[in-house]
N, C-alpha and C positions, 0 to 999 in steps of 0.2 A: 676318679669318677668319670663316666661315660656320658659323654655330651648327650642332652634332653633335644634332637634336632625334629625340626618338622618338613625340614627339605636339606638338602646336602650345603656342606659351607667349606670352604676351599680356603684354606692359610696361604699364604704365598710370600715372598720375598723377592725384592729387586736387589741388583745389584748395578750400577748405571757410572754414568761419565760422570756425573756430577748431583748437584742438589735443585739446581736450577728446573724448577717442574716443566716449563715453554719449551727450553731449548734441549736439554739434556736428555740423553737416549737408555736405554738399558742393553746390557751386555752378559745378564744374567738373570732368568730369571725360574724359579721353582715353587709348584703347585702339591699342595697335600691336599684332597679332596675326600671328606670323612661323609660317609652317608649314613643316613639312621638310624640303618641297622648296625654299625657299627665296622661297616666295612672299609676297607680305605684305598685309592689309588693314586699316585705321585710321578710327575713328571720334572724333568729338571731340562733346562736348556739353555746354553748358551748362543749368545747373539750376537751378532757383527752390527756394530752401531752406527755403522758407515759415520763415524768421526774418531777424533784422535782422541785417544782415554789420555786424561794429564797423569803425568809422572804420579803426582803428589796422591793419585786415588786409585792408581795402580799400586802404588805401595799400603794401599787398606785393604782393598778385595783382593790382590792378585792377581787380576785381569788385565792381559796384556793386548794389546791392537795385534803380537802375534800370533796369541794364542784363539784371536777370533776374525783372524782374517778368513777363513776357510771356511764361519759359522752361517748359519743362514740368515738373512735381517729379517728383523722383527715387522717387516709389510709380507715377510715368506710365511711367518711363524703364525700369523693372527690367525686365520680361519682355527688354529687347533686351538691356541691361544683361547680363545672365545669359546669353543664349542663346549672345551669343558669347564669355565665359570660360569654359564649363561643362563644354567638352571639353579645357579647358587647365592645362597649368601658368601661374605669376601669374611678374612679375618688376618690380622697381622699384628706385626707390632710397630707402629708410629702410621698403622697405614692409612688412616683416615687421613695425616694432612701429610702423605708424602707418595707412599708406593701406590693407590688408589689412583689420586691425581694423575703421577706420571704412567698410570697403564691406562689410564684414560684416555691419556693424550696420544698415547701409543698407537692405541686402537683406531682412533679418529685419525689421526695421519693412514692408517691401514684402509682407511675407507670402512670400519667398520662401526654403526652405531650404536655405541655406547650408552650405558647410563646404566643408573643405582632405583630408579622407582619400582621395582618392584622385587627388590633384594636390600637386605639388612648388611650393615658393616660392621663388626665388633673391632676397636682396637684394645688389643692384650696390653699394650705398656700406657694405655687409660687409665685399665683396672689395675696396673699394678705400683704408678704415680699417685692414685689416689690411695691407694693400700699401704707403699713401703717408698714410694721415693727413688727409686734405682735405675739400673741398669740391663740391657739384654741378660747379658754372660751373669751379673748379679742376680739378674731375677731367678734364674735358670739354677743358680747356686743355692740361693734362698728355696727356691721351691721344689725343687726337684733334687737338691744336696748332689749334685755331680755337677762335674767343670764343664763349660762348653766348649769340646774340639771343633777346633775347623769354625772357628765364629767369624764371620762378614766372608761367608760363601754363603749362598740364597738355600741351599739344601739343610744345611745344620743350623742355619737360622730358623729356617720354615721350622719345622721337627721341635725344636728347641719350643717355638712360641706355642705348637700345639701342645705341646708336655706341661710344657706351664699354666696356660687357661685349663687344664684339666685341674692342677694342683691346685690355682685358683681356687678354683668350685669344692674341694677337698678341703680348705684350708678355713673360705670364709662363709658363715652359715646364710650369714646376707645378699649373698651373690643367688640370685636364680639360676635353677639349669636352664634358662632358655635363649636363644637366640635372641628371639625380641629384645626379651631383660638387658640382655648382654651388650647388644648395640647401644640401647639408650643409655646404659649406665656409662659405658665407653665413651658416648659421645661429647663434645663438648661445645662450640655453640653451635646455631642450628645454621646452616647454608642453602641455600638452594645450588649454589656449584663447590666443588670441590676445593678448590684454591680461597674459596673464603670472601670474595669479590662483593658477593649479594647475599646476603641473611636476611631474614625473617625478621619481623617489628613483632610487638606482642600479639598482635591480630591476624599474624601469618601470613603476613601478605611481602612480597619480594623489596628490598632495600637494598641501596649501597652502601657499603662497609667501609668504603675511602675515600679519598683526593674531594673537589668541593663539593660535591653533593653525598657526603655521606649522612646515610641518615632518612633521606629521603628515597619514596617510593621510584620504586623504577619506571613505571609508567608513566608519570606525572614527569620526570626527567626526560623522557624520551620524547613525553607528548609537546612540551615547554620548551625544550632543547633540541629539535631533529637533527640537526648537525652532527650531535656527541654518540648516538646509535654510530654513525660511521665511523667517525673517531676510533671508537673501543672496536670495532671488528678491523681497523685498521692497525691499532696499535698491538704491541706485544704481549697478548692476553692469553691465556692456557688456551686451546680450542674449546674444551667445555665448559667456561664461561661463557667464549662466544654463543656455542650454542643454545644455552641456556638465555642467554639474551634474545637471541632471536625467537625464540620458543614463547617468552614473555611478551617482545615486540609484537608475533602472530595473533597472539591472542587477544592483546589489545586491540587489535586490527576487527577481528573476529568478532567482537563482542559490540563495536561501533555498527556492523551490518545489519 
């Protein structure tokens, strides 16, 4: 089935040092870029993480510190990096709480300002948790009845997740073809940053998600607590938390004038 699009949506895959969203860098990463009319363009690149890939996840991707000694780093790559997701919705699979995050944080290290308000996020292995329970290379089996070669390289993962959210939409009569549909059904609780830090109460208004003051409104913490605003931009938070905090902080500000 041919995605129902109303602006272009870009699948992507990371492949990186690690899991850690703060610290950890990416070392690969590849873009499928489907437009409405049904056209599509794909780039693939490898990255120099400027850190040491550990043994233990070079032996998952492949990715050796020598095979991307030579690459260009991901502060080289951003300006392309961006130019072609920044008219887009995103789509992947686990990428709402992991590959999202960590290109976020990517970008913002790049000096380049980031964010999702006014693009939608589908995660493929959402709808396919909630459908069947599985796996990448499973899903791809299930739904598309062929093996996944070359699985945890960002190019045959990418390809793979867009194959499948087609078969998705082929498969389940409940599934909307639309982007909108897609994200919400994908999604799972509501955040206002990526990492999960600050959700929404039922009134939609910004909260903390941990440590003591979970629960409560962000501004009311910030305004009660001035101290802990530095705190959290001091301590080891994703950057778009921070920024996100800060954003909330302004406007608090803003709205006292």
């Amino acid at each position: 089935m041919k995605l129902n699009l109303t602006k272009p949506i870009c699948f992507f895959d990371l492949e990186t040092t690690g899991i850690n969203i703060s610290k950890d860098r990416v070392v690969e990463i590849s873009i499928l870029k489907v437009y409405p009319n049904g056209n599509k363009e794909s780039r693939t690149w490898l990255v120099n993480p400027e850190m040491t890939i550990p043994q233990e996840v070079v032996e998952i991707h492949g990715i050796s510190d020598e095979k991307v000694a030579n690459e260009p780093t991901f502060k080289e790559l951003a300006k392309d990096i961006y130019s072609m997701i920044k008219d887009s919705d995103l789509g992947g699979f686990n990428s709402n709480r992991f590959d999202i995050p960590l290109l976020a944080e990517e970008l913002l290290r790049a000096d380049i300002d980031f964010d999702m308000k006014s693009s939608l996020a589908v995660d493929v292995q959402t709808i396919f948790h909630k459908m069947e329970q599985r796996t990448l290379s499973a899903a791809y089996k299930f739904y598309c009845n062929e093996d996944l070669e070359g699985a945890h390289s960002a190019e045959a993962d990418t390809n793979a997740t867009y194959e499948i959210l087609k078969a998705q939409l082929d498969r389940y009569d409940e599934l909307e073809n639309s982007t909108k549909f897609l994200a919400e059904f994908s999604s799972r609780n509501k955040f206002a940053d990526f990492a999960g830090f600050i959700n929404y109460n039922k009134d939609g208004v910004e909260c903390f998600s941990f440590g003591k003051h979970k629960g409560k409104l962000v501004t009311d913490v910030l305004e009660q607590e001035p101290g802990y605003f530095g705190w959290l931009l001091n301590a080891d938070f994703p950057l778009y938390t921070k920024k996100v905090l800060t954003g909330i902080k302004l406007r608090s500000l803003n709205t006292k004038l």
